[in-house]
N, C-alpha and C positions, 0 to 999 in steps of 0.2 A: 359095201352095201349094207351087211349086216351094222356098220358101226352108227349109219345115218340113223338104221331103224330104229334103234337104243335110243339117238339121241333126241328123235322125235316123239318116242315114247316117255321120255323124261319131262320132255316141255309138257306132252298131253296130261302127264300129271301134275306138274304143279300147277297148270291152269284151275285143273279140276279142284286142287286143296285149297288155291284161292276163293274159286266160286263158293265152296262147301263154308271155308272159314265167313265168307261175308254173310251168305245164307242163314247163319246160325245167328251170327249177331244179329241180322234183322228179324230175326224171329224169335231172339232176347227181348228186344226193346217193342215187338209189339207184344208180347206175354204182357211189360210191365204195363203199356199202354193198355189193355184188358182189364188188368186188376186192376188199376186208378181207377177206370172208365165203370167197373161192377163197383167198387165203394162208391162213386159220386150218386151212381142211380139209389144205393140203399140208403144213401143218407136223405135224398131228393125224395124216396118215398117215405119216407120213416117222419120226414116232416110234413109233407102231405097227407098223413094219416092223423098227424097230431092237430092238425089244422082241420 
């Protein structure tokens, strides 16, 4: 009994380090998406001003 409980508590974890590991990538790549998206607006206003 106690050997299942181990081993169900092992899968419970690497599900969890998968979910975390993708988690973080996706929220790498929208950081970078933010920063592109804040430079396009200050260029788009900076020539709106100049106009």
């Amino acid at each position: 009994m106690q050997h299942k409980r181990i081993k169900s508590l092992l899968v419970l974890l690497l599900i969890f380090f998968i979910l975390t590991s993708c988690m973080v990538r996706n929220l790498e790549t929208n950081i970078k998406q933010i920063k592109f998206n804040d430079i396009k607006f200050v260029e788009d206003y900076n020539n709106i001003k100049k106009n």
